[in-house]
C-alpha positions in Angstrom: 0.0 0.0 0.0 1.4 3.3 -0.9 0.5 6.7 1.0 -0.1 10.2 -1.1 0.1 13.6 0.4 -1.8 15.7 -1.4 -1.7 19.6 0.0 -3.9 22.8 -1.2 -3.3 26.3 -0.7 -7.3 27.2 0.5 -6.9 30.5 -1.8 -6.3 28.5 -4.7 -10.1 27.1 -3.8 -11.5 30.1 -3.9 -9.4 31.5 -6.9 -10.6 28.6 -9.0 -14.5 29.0 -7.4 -13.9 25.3 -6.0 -15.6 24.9 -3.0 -13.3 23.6 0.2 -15.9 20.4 0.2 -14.9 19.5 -3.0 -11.1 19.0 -2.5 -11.3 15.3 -1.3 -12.7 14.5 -4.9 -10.7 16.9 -6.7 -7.8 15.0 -4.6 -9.2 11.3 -5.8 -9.4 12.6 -9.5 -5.6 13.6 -9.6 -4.7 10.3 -8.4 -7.1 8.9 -10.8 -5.6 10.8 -14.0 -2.3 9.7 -12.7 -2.8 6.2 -12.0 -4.7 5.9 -15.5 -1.2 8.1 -17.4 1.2 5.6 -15.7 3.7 5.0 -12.8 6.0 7.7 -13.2 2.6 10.4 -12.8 1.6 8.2 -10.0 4.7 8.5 -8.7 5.0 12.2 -8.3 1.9 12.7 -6.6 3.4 11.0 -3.2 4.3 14.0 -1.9 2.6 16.7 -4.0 1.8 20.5 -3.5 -1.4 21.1 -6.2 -0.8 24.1 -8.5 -2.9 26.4 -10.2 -2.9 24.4 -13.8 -4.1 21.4 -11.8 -7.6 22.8 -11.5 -7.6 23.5 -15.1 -9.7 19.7 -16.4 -11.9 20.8 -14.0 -12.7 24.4 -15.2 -13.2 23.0 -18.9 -15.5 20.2 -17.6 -17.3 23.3 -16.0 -17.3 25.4 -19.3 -18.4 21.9 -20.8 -21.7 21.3 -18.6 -22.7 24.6 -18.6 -22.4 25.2 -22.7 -24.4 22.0 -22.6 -27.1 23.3 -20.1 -27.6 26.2 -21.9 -28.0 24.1 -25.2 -31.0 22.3 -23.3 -32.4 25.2 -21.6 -33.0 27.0 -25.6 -34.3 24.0 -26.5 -36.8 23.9 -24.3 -38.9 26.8 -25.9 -42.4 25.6 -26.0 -45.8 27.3 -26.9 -48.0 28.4 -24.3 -51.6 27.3 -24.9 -54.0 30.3 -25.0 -56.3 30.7 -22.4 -60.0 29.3 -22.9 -61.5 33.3 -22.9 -59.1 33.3 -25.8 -60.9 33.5 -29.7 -57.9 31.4 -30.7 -58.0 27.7 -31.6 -55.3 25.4 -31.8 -56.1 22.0 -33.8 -59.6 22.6 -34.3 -61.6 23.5 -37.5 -63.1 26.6 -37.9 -67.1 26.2 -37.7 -67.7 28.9 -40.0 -65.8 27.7 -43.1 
């Protein structure tokens, strides 16, 4: 069994907009990437002191979701039934023609 040590200056949290709740995952994902690359990235993450580029996967997975978000949310348009006071008919034949 090997042991990491993984430290985090808290302003690079707040810098990045990463909440402090999230750094056990961000953590586990760094090892992940690593382990996945090789031993030698694995290797260097023993004793490690996270930089600023490290959060940088996780601000274009951000830009990602939210891009895609807002590609569903314009999607979404829909047309409001009018209201039954309303003259207006949707799918129905006119009587009069």
């Amino acid at each position: 069994m090997s042991a990491f040590s993984i430290e985090i200056d808290l302003p690079l949290f707040a810098q990045n907009h990463v909440p402090v709740q999230e750094g056990p995952m961000f953590c586990l994902q760094l090892l992940t990437t690593a382990l996945l690359a090789g031993p030698a990235s694995l290797d260097r993450l023993h004793s490690y002191q996270v930089v600023g580029d490290d959060f940088r996967p996780l601000l274009v997975e951000r830009e990602k979701h939210a891009a895609e978000k807002a590609l569903k949310l314009r999607a979404r348009r829909f047309v409001r039934k009018p209201s039954h006071l309303s003259n207006v008919r949707l799918g129905v034949p006119s009587r009069n023609q």
